[in-house]
C-alpha positions as CSV (number, residue, x, y, z in Angstrom):
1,X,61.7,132.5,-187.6
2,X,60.4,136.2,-187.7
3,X,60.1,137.9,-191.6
4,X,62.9,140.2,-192.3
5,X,61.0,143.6,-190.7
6,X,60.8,142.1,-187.3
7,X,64.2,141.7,-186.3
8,X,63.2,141.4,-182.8
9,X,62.9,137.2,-183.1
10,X,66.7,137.8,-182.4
11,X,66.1,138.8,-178.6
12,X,64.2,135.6,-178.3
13,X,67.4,133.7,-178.6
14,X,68.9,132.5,-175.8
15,X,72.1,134.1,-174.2
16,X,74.4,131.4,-172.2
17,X,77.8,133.2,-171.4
18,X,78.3,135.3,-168.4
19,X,80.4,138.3,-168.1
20,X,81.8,139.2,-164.5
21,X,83.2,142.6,-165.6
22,X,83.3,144.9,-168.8
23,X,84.1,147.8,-169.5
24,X,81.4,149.3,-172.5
25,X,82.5,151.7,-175.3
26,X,80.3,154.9,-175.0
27,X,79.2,156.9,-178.1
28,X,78.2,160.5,-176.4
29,X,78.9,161.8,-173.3
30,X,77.1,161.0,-170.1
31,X,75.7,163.2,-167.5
32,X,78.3,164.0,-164.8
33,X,76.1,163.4,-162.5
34,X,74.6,160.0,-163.6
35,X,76.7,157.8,-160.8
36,X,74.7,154.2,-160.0
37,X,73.9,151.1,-161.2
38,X,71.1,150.1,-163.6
39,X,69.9,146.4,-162.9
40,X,67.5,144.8,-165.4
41,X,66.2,141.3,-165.2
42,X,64.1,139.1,-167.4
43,X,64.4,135.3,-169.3
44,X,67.9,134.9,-170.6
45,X,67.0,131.5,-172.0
46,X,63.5,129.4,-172.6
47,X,65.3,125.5,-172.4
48,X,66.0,124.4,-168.7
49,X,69.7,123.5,-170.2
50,X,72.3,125.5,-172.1
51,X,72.3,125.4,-175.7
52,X,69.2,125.1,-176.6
53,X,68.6,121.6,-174.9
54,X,66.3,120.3,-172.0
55,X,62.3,121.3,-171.9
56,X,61.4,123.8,-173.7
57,X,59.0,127.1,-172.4
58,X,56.1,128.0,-173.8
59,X,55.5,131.6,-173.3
60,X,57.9,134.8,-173.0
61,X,57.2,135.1,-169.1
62,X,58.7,131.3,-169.0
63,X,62.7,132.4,-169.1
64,X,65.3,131.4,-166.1
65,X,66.0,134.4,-164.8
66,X,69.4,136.8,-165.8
67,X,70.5,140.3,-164.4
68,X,72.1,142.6,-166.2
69,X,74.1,145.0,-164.3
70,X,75.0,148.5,-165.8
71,X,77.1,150.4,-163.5
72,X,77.6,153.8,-164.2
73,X,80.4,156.1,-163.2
74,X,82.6,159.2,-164.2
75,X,80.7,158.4,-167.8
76,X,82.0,155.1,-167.8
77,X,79.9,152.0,-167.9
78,X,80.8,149.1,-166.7
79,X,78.6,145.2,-167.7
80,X,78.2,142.1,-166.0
81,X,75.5,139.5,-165.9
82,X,74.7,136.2,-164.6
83,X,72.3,133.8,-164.2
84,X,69.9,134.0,-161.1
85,X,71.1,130.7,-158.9
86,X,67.3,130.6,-157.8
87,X,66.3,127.1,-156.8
88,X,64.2,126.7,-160.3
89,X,67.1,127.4,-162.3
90,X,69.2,124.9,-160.3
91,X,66.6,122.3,-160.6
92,X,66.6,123.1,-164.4
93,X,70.1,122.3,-164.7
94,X,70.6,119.3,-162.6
95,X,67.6,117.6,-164.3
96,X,66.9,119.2,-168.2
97,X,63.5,120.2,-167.0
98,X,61.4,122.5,-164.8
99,X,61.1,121.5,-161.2
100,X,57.9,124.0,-160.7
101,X,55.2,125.8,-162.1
102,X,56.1,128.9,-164.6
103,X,53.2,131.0,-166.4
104,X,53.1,129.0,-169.3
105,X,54.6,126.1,-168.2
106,X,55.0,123.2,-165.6
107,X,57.2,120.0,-164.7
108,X,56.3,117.2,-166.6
109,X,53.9,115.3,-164.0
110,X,52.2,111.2,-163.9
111,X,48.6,110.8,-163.7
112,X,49.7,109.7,-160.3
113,X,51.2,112.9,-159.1
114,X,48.8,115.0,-160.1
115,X,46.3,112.8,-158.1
116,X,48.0,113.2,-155.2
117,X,48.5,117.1,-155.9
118,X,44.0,117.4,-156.1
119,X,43.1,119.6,-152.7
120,X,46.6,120.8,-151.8
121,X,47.8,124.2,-152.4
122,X,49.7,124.8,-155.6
123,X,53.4,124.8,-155.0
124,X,54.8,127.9,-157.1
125,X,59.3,128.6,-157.6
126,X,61.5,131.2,-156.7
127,X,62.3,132.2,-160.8
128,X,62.4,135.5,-160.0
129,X,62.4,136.9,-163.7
130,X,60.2,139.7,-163.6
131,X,61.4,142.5,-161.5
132,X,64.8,144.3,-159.0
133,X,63.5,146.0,-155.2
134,X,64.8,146.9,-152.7
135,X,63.2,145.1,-150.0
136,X,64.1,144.6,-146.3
137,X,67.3,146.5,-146.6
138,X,68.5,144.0,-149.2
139,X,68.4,143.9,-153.7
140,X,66.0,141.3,-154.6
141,X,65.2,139.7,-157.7
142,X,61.1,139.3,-157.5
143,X,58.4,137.4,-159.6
144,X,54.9,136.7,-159.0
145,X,55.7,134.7,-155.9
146,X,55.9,136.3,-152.4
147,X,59.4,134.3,-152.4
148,X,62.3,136.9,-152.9
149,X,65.7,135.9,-154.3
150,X,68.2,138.3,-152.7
151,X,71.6,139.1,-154.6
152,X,74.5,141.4,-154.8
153,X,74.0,144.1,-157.3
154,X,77.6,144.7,-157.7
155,X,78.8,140.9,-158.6
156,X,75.2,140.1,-159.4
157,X,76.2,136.5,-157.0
158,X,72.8,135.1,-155.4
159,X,72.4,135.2,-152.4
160,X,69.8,133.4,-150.2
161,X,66.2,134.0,-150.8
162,X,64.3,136.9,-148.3
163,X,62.3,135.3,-145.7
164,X,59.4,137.2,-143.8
165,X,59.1,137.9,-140.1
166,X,55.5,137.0,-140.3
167,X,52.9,134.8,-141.7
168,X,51.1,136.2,-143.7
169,X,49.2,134.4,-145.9
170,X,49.3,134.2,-150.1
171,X,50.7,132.1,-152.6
172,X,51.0,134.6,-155.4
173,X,51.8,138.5,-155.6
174,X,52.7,141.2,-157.9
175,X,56.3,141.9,-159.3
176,X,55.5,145.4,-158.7
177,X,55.4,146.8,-155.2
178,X,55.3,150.5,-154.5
179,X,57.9,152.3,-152.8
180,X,56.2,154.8,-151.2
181,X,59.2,157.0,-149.9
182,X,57.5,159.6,-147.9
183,X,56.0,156.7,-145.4
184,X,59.6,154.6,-145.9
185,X,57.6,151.4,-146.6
186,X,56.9,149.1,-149.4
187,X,53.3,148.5,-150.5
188,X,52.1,145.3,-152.1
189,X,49.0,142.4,-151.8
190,X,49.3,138.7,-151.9
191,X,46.6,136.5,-153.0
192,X,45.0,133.5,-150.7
193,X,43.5,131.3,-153.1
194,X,40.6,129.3,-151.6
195,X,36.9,128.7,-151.8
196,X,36.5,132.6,-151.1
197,X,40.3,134.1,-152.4
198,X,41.7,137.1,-150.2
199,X,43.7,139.9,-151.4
200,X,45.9,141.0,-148.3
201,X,47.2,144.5,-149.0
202,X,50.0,144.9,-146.7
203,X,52.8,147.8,-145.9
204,X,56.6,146.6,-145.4
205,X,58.6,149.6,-143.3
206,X,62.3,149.8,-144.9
207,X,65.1,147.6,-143.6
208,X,62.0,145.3,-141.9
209,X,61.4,142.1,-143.0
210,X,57.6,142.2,-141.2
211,X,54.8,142.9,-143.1
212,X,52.0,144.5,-141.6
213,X,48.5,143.6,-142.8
214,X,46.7,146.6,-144.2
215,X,43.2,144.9,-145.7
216,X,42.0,141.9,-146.4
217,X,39.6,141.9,-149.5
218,X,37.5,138.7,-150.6
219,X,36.4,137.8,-153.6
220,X,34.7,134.8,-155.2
221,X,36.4,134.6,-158.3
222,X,40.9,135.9,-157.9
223,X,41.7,137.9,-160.7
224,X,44.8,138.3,-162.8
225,X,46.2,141.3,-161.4
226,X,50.2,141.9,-162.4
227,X,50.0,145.6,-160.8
228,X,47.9,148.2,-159.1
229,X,47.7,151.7,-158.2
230,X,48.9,153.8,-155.0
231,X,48.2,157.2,-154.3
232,X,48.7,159.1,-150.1
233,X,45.6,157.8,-149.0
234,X,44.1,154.8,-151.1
235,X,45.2,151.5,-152.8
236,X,43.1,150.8,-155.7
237,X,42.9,147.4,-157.3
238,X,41.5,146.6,-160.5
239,X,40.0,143.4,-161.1
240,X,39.7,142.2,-164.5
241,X,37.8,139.3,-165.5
242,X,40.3,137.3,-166.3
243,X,39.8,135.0,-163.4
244,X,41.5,132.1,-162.1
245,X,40.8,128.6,-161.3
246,X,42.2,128.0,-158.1
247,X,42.1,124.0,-158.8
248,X,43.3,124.1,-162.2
249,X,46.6,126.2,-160.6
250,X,46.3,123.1,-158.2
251,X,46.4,120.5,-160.3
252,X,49.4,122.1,-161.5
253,X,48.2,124.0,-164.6
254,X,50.2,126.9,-166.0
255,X,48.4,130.2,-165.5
256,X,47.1,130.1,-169.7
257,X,45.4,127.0,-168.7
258,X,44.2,127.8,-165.2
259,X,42.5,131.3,-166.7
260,X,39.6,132.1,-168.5
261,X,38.4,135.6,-169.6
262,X,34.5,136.8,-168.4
263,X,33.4,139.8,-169.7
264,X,30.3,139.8,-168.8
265,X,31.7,140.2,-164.7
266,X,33.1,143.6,-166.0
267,X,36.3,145.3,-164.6
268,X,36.1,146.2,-161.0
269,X,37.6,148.5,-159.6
270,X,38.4,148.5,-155.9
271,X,39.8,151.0,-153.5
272,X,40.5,150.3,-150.4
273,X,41.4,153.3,-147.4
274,X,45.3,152.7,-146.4
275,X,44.6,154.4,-142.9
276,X,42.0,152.5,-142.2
277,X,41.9,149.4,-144.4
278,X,38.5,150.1,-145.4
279,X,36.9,149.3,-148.4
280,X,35.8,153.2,-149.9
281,X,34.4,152.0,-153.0
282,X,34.3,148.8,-154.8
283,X,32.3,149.7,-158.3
284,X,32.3,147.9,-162.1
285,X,33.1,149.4,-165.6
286,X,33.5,147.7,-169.0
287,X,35.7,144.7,-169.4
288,X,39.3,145.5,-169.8
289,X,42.6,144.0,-169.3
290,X,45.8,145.8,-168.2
291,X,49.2,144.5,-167.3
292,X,51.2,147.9,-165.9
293,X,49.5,150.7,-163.9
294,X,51.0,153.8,-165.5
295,X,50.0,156.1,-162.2
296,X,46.8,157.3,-160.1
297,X,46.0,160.4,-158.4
298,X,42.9,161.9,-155.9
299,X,40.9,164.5,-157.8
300,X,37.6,165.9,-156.6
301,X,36.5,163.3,-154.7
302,X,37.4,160.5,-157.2
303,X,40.9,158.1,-157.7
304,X,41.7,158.8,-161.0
305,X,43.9,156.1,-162.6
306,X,46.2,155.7,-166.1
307,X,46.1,152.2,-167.5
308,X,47.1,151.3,-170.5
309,X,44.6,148.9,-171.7
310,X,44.4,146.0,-173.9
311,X,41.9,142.7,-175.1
312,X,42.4,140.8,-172.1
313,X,40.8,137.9,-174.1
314,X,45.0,137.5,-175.7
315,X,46.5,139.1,-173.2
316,X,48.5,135.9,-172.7
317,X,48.6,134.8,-176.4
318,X,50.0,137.4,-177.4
319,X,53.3,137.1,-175.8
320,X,53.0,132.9,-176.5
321,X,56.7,131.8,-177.9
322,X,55.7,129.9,-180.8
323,X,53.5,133.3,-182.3
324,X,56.2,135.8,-181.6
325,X,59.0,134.2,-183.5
326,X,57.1,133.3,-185.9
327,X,56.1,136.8,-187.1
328,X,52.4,136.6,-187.3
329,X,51.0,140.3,-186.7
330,X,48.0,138.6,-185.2
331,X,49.8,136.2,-182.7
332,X,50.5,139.4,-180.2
333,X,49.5,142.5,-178.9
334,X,52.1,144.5,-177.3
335,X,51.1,147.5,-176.3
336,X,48.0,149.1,-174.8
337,X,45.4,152.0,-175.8
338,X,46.3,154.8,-172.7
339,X,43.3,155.6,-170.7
340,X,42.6,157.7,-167.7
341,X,39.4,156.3,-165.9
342,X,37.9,158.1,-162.7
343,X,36.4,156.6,-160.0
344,X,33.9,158.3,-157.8
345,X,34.6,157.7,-154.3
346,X,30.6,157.8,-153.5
347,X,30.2,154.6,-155.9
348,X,29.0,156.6,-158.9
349,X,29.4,155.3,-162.6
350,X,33.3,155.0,-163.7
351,X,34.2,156.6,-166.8
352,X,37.5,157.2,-168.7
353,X,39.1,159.1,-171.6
354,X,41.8,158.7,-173.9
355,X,45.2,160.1,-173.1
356,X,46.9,159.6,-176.6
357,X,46.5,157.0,-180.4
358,X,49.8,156.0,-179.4
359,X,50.2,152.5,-177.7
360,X,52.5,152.3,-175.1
361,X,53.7,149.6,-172.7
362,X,55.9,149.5,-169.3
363,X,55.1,152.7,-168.3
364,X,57.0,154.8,-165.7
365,X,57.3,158.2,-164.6
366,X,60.4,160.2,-162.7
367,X,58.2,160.7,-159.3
368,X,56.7,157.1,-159.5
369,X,58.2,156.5,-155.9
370,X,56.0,159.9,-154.6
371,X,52.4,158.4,-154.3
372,X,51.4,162.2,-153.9
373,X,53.4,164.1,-157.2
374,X,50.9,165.8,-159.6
375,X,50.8,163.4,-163.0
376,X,52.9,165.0,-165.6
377,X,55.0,162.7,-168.1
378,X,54.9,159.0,-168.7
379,X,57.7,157.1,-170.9
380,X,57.1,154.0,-172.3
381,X,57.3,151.2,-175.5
382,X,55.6,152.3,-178.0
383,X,54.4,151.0,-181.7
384,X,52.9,151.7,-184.3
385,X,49.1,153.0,-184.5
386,X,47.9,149.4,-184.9
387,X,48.1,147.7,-181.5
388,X,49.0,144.8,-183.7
389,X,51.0,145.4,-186.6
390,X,54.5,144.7,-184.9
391,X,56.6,144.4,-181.3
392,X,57.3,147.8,-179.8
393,X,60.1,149.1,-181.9
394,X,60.2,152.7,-179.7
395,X,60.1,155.2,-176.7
396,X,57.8,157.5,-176.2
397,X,57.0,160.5,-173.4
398,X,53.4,161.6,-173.3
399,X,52.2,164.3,-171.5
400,X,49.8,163.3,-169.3
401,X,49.5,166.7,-167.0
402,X,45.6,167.2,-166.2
403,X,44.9,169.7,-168.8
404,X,47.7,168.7,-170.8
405,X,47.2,168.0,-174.4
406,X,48.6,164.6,-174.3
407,X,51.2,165.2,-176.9
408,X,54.0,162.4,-177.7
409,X,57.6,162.6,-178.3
410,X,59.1,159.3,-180.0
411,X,62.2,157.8,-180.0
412,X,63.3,155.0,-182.5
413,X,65.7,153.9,-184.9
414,X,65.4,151.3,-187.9
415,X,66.0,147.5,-187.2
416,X,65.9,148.4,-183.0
417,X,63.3,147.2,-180.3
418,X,64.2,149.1,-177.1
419,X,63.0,148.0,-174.1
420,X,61.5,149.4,-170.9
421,X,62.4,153.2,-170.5
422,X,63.7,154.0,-166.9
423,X,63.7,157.9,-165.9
424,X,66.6,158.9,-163.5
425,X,67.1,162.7,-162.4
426,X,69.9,164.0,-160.9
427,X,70.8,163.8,-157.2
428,X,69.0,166.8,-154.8
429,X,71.1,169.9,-155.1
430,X,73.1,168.6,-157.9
431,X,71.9,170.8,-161.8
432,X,70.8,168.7,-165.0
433,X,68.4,167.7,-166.8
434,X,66.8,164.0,-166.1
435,X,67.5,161.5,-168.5
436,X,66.2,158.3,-169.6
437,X,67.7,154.4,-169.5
438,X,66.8,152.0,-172.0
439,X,68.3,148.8,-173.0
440,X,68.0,148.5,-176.9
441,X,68.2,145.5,-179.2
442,X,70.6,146.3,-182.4
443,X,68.8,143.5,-184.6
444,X,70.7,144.6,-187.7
445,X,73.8,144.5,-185.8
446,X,73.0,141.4,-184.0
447,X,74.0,143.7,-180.2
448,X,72.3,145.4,-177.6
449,X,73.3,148.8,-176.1
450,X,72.3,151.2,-173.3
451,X,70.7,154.1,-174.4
452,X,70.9,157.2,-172.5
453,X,67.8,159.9,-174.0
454,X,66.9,163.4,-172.8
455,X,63.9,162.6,-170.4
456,X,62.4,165.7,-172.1
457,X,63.1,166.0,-175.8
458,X,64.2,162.4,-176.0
459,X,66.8,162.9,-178.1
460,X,70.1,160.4,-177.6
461,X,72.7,161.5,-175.1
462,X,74.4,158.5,-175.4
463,X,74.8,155.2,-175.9
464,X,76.9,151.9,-174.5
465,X,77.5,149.0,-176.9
466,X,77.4,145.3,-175.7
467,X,79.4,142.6,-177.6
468,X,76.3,140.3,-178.0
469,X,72.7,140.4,-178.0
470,X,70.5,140.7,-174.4
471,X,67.3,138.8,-174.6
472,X,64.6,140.6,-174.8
473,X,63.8,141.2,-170.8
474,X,61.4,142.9,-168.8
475,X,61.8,145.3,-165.9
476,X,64.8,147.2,-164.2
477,X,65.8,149.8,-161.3
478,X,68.6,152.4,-161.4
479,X,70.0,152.3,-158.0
480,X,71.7,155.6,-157.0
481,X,73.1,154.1,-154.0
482,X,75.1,151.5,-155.7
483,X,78.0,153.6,-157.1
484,X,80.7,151.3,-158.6
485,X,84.1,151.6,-157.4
């Protein structure tokens, strides 16, 4: 297991009791006007079976999915969380082993079947362990599969997975649409794979199930694309070259095996017109690798967009199982070197500059749902100077104005690994001062809790304790609307 400084290995462990309803003891006092519910999802175990048993993952991004529910209220907080009864997870149960393809890894397949698998379309699941939406007027669990698992973010109970009025085509997508609230509509791709893949950019109008094509990019080679950027008038993808083999994903490979990195294609950056649909400017840069977009905006006549970069050469290795319990500071790389590139909109060179030495990971920002608010502060994981030395063991708020000195303020405490910051402000009309969400693993205390930080100074406000550990998940959403009763 992990050596004694990284106490994170403990979050790797897997969590196989439910909890309908709890009531959390809070250190601090809350905001009186934080009133919602905070629903974070991510692996809760890496066996298909409880205790440890069945087939065993592979990589982090492997996990059957679990909710977490944090409902907040009168500065009372109230847990539950439950398994995601997706059909994966069932078929994981039933049988001790994975009924479909995960990232890092796949049922257990005869020479035979994957015979008869060559020249058909890969067949992805509905593990929905990445990501919470809204999406069609409903609370969905997402992944990297256009299938969404809908579910009630009170009882956290599963409902029946989302299915489109449409047809539009794609068998993969990101976990992280844009919720572009001054158009009311959801903005996301899928990717065709074929001979020439297609990236169809599409706009969902809320409470619609019907998507409505926006573009339809080719490209010879997909690329590994886990977000992108929105800002009021374009969409900008950014390819990197780690490419996929459409018949490696066919023959069932896990998405490790079915990648390769190419530098030498460069990174490409692509924006396409969301009026029009048109192409604007499709122009290369130095290879990079990024997992979260951290914001864009349109600045004399360029996109200019915040990624937090990283060697996309381990971008999956680094977050392999086997090297992250086992404590090796080379096995991973966590977090990634903030840039802000520009793009010229009349094809000229792209260049970037650094934003801060800190590295950060899971960026958001307090206006990330306003595709036209100014760029001022991004939290995130942070860790140490070395993008390699150790997990991300704190939160950080850089100032990322344009013109601002992109100064940090840290949050951290000894023996915790926090995870993804989530900024909430208080409702229109109502005074106070935003605040920030994490969920934070105690690993000296063997517990989680639910930090609550100034969104400005980040200092602590508050905190809920848990009576056991939370895995070590990924993404969440504070949903206003869901008040608790």
């Amino acid at each position: 297991m992990a050596a004694p400084d990284d106490g994170y290995a403990v979050g790797l462990e897997p969590l196989d009791a439910e909890v309908d309803d709890l009531e959390l003891e809070v250190i601090g006092a809350l905001p009186p006007w934080l009133a919602g519910t905070l629903v974070r999802n991510g692996p809760g175990r890496w066996t298909a079976l409880p205790g440890g048993r069945g087939q065993a993952a592979r990589h982090w991004f492997d996990g059957l999915a679990m909710l977490q529910r944090f409902a907040v209220r009168d500065g009372r907080v109230h847990y539950a969380n439950a398994y995601l009864r997706s059909r994966a997870h069932e078929h994981a149960v039933a049988t001790g082993a994975w009924g479909y393809p995960e990232f890092g890894v796949g049922p257990r397949r005869s020479v035979v079947e994957r015979v008869r698998a060559l020249g058909k379309p890969p067949v992805f699941g509905d593990n929905a362990s990445v990501n919470v939406v809204r999406l069609g007027g409903r609370h969905v669990a997402v992944t990297e599969t256009p299938e969404a698992v809908a579910f009630d973010p009170v009882t956290l109970e599963t409902l029946p997975p989302v299915v489109f009025a449409d047809d539009l085509p794609g068998l993969t997508t990101t976990a992280h649409p844009h919720l572009d609230r001054t158009r009311g509509s959801l903005v996301n791709y899928t990717v065709e794979f074929g001979p020439r893949s297609t990236y169809h950019l599409y706009e969902l109008p809320d409470g619609s199930l019907e998507r409505r094509p926006v573009a339809a990019v080719t490209t010879d080679k997909p690329s590994y694309m886990h977000s992108f950027s929105l800002t009021p008038r374009y969409a900008v993808l950014v390819e990197y070259p780690l490419v996929t083999s459409v018949l490696a994903l066919a023959a069932g490979r896990p998405f490790p095996d079915a990648t390769r990195w190419r530098p030498e294609r460069g990174t490409r950056f692509t924006v396409v017109e969301r009026a029009t649909g048109a192409v604007v400017v499709r122009t290369t840069a130095p290879a990079t690798f990024c997992y979260h977009h951290a914001g864009a905006h349109e600045a004399d006549g360029a996109v200019v967009v915040d990624l937090p970069v990283m060697d996309g050469a381990r971008a999956f290795a680094g977050f392999d199982l086997e090297g992250l319990r086992s404590g090796v500071p080379t096995a991973r790389q966590v977090a990634g070197e903030l840039r802000r590139y520009r793009v010229p909109l009349d094809g000229g060179p792209v260049t970037y500059r650094l934003l801060t030495t800190t590295p950060l990971e899971f960026p958001r920002s307090l206006d990330e749902d306003d595709p036209g608010a100014a760029p001022g502060v991004v939290h995130g994981v942070a860790s140490a100077d070395s993008l390699t030395t150790t997990f991300t063991d704190r939160l950080v708020a850089v100032d990322t104005a344009p013109g601002g000195t992109g100064a940090t303020t840290t949050w951290s405490q000894p023996g915790c690994w926090p995870g993804e910051p989530v900024p909430v402000g208080p409702p229109a009309g109502v005074e106070g001062d935003p605040v920030v969400l994490s969920l934070v693993l105690d690993a000296r205390a063997r517990a989680s809790f639910l930090l609550v930080l100034d969104a400005a100074t980040m200092t602590e406000v508050a905190r809920a304790h848990l009576p056991h550990v939370a895995p070590l998940g990924f993404h969440g959403q504070f949903f206003p609307e869901v008040v608790p009763a």
